[in-house]
C-alpha positions in Angstrom: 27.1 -38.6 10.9 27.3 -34.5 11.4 26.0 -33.1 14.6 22.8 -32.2 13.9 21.9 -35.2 12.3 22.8 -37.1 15.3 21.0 -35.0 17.5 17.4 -35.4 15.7 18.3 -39.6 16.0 19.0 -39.3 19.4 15.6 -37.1 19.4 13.4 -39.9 18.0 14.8 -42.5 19.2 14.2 -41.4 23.0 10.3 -40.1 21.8 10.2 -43.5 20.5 11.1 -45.1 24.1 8.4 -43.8 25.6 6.1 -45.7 23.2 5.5 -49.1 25.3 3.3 -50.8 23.0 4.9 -52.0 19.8 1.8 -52.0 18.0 1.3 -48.5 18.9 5.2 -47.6 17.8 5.0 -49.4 14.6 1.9 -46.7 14.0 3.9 -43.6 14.6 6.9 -44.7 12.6 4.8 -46.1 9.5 2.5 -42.7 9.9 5.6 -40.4 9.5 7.4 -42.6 7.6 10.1 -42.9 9.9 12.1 -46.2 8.6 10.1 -45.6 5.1 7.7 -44.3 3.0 4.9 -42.8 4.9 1.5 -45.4 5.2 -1.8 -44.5 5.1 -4.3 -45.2 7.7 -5.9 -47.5 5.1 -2.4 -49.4 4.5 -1.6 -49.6 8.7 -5.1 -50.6 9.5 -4.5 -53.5 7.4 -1.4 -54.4 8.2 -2.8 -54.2 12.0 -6.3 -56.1 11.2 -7.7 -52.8 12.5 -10.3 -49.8 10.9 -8.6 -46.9 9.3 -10.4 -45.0 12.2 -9.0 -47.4 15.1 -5.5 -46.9 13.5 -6.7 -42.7 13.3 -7.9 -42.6 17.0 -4.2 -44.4 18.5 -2.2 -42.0 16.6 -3.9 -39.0 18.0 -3.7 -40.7 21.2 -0.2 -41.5 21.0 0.9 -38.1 19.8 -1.1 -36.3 22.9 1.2 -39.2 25.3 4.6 -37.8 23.4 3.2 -34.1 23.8 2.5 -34.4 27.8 6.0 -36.5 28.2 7.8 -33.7 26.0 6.3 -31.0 28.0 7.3 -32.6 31.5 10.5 -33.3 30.2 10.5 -36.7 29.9 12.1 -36.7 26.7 15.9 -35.1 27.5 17.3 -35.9 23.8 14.6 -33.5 22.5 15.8 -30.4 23.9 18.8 -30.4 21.8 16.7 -31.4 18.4 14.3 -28.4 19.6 17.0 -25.7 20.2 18.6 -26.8 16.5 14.8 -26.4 15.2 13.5 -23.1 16.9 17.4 -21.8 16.1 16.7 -22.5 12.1 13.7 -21.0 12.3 14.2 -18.2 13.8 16.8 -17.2 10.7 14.0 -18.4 8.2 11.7 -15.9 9.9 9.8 -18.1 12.4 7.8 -20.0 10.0 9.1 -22.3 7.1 8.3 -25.1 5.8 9.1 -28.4 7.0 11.4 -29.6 3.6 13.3 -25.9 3.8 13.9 -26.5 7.2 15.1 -29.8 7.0 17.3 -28.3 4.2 18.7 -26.4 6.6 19.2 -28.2 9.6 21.1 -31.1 7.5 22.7 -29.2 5.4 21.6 -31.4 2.3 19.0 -32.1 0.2 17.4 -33.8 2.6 15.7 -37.7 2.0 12.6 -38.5 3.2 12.6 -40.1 6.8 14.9 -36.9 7.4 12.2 -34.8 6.3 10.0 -36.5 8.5 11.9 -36.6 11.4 12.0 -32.8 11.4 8.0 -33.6 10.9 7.7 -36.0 13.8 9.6 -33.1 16.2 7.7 -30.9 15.5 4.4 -32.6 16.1 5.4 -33.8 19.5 7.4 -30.1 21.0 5.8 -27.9 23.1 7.9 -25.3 21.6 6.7 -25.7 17.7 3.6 -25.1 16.0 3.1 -27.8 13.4 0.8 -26.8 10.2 -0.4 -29.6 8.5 -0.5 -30.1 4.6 -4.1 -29.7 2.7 -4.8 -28.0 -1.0 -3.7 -24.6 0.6 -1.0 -24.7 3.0 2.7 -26.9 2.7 3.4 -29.1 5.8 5.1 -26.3 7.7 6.5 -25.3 11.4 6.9 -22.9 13.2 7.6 -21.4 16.5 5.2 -21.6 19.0 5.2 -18.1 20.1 4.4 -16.9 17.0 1.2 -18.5 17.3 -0.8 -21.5 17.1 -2.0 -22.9 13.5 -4.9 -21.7 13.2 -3.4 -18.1 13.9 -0.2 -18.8 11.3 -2.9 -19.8 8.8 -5.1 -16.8 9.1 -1.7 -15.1 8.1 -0.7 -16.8 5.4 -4.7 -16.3 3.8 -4.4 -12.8 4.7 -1.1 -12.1 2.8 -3.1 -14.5 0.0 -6.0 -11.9 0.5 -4.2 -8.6 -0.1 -2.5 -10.2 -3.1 -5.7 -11.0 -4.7 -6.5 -7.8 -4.2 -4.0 -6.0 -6.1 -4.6 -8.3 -9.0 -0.9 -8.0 -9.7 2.0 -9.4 -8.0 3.8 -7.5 -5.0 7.4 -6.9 -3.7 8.1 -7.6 0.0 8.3 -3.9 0.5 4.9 -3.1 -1.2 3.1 -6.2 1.1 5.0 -4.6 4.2 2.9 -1.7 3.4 -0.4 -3.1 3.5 0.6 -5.6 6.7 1.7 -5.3 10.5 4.9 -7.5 10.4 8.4 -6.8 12.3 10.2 -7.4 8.6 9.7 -8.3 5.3 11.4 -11.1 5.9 8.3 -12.7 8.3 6.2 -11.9 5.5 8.2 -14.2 3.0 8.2 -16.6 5.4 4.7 -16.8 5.8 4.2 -16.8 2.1 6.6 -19.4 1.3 4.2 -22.0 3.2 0.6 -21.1 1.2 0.5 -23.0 -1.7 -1.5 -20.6 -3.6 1.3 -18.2 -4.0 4.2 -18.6 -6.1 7.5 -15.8 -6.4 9.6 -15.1 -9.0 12.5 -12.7 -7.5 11.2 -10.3 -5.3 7.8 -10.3 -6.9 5.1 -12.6 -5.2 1.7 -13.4 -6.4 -0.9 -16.2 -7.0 0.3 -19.0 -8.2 -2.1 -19.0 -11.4 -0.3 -16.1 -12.3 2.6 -17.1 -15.2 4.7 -13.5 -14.3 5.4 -15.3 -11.1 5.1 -19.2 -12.0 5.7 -19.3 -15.5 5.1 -22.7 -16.9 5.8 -22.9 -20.2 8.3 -21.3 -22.9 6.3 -18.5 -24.1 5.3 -17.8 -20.4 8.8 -17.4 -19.3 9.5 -15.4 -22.9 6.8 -12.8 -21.6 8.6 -12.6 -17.8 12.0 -11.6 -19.5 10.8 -9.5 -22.2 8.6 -7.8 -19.6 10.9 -7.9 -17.0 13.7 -5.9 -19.5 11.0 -3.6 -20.4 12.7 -3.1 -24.0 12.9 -5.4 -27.0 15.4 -8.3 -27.2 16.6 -10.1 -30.0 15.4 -14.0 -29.5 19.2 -15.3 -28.3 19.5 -13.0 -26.0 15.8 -13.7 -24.6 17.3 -17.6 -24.6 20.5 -16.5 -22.6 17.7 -14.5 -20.3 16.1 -17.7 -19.5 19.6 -19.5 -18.9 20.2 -17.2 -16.4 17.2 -17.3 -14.8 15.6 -18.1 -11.2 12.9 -20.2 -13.3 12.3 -23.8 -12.3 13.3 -25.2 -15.7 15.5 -23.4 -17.9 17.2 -25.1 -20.2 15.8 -24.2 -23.5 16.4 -24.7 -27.4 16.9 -21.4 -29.6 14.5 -23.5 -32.0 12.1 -23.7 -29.5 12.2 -20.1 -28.1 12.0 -18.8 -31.6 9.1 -21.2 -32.4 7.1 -19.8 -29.4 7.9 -16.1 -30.4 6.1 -16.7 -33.8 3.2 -18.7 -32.7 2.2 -15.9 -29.7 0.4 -12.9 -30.9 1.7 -11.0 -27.7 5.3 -11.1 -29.3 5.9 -8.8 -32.0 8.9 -9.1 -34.8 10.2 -5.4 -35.1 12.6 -5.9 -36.4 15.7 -9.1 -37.9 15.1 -11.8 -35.1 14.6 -9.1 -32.6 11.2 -9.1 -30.4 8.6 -6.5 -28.6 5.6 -7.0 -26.6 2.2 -5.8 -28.3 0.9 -4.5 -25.5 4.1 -1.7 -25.9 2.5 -0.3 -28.8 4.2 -2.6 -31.4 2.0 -3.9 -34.2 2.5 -6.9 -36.6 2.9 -6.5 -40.2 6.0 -4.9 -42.7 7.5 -2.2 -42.9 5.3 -0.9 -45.8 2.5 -1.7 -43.6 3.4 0.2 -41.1 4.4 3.1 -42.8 1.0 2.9 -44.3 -0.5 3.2 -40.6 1.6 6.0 -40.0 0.6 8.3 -42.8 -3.4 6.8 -42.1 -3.0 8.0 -38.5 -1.4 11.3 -39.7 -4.1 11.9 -42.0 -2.1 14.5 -44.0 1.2 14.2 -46.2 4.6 13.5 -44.1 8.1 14.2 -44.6 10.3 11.5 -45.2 12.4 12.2 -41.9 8.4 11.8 -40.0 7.5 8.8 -41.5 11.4 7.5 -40.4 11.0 8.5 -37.0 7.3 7.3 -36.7 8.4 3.9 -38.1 11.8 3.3 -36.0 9.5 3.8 -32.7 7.7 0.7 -33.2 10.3 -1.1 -35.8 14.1 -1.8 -35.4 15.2 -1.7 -39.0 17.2 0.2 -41.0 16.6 3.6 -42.3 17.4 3.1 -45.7 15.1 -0.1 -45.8 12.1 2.4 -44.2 13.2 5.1 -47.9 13.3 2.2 -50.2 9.8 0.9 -49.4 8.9 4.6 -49.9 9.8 4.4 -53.1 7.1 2.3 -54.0 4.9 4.5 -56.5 1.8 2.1 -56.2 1.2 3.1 -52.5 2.9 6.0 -51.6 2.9 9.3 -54.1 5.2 12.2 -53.6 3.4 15.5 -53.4 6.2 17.7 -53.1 9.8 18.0 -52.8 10.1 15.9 -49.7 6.1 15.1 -48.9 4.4 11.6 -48.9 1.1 10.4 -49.0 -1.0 7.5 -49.9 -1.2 6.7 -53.0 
């Protein structure tokens, strides 16, 4: 057992002392899933013979008993646990949520009752501000002067607000703009607990938004090929993904090519190698397009035009661009180096 780790047991075990009923104790550990999965108060009330409110109205009791003894320092093994806590925390940024911190403080991947633990610490130190978990928020602490939760709440919504706002996602620098924080780094911290936002690299945004959550293939094919902000041939878009920050990454060249076909935002411009419509690129061959270029024109075109109108939206060949020129059923030659419709 490392130190830290030794030091949170030490830390509930003497919070757990001062606990006289065992009734009451068994609550508190099943609750927080000390010695297990966590219970509902349906599940305890049960096991107890007692209402899910009875079972609801001791906890809170209980947890304001730990809260008075912590603060009058009845608790000695929890100073340790709290200096290790507030100490994380104040490298995460104040705020973080209670599975990265309990990352962190073991050193791990951390299993459940250690999560909890780091939970049940929390909820009891006069020195933490615990957030609890709903549709919006991640079970999250903090340190307690940086504010109450209500206060680190109407943070995290107005970081969710300005967001919203932009309608597009934001760098740290471009949110430290619009909001009064010491460092960027608070501001990710703050983020990182609202579960309505999501970040990919730098950028963060709502969590709805695929160019910061991308959940499927052609989702994270959009991110890259945006993100590169050129065209890519569809291995190297694989390879892209590979390399990636995204949650799941291991991908097929089958399936990445399969995607790229069936998505009208993805363009073929040219052999196996990709564009984003909305970059000007349209669908269709290269007689097609030439076709669009002398419609657009609306008058004849040289034959070094019409190749440097096509390459901008088409990666091919120059000599494949003359040769479909050549075709006397669409295109007529009106003079020595002139081309038209036919």
């Amino acid at each position: 057992m490392d130190k830290n780790t030794d030091i949170i047991t030490k830390a509930i075990e003497g919070s757990l002392k001062i606990i006289e009923q065992e009734r009451e104790k068994e609550i508190i550990i099943r609750r927080f899933g000390l010695n297990g999965p966590k219970e509902t108060l349906e599940q305890i009330g049960e096991m107890l013979n007692i209402t899910r409110e009875r079972v609801r109205q001791l906890e809170k009791a209980i947890l304001i008993r730990l809260r008075i003894a912590a603060e009058e320092s009845q608790i000695p093994e929890l100073n340790a646990a709290e200096k290790i806590l507030i100490r994380n925390l104040t490298e995460e940024g104040r705020v973080a949520r209670v599975t990265t911190l309990a990352e962190k403080v073991y050193g791990h991947n951390p299993s459940q009752t250690e999560t909890s633990s780091i939970s049940f610490i929390g909820a009891i130190s006069a020195h933490l501000t615990s957030v609890e978990e709903n549709d919006r928020y991640a079970s999250a602490l903090g340190i307690s002067d940086y504010g109450d939760e209500k206060g680190i709440k109407a943070k995290i919504d107005e970081i969710v607000a300005v967001i919203k706002k932009k309608g597009s996602p934001m760098s740290l620098d471009e949110l430290d703009e619009k909001l009064d924080y010491e460092h960027p780094d608070h501001i990710r911290a703050v983020a990182s607990i609202s579960k309505l936002l999501s970040h990919l690299g730098d950028k963060w945004g709502l969590a709805k938004w695929p160019t910061v959550n991308p959940k499927n293939i052609r989702d994270k094919i959009y991110v890259v090929l945006q993100t590169a902000q050129e065209p890519m041939h569809f291995t190297d878009i694989a390879e892209s993904i590979k390399k990636s920050d995204f949650r799941r990454k291991n991908v097929t060249l089958q399936a990445i090519h399969n995607e790229l076909i069936k998505d009208s935002r993805f363009v073929l411009i040219g052999r196996g190698i990709y564009a984003l419509d909305s970059w000007g690129y349209k669908k269709g061959t290269v007689s097609e397009i030439i076709t669009d270029v002398l419609k657009e024109a609306g008058e004849p075109l040289t034959r070094e035009e019409i190749v440097k109108r096509v390459l901008k939206v088409r990666k091919v060949k120059e000599t494949t661009i003359l040769l479909n020129l050549q075709n006397k059923n669409t295109y007529e030659k009106v003079d020595k180096n002139l081309y038209k419709l036919a």
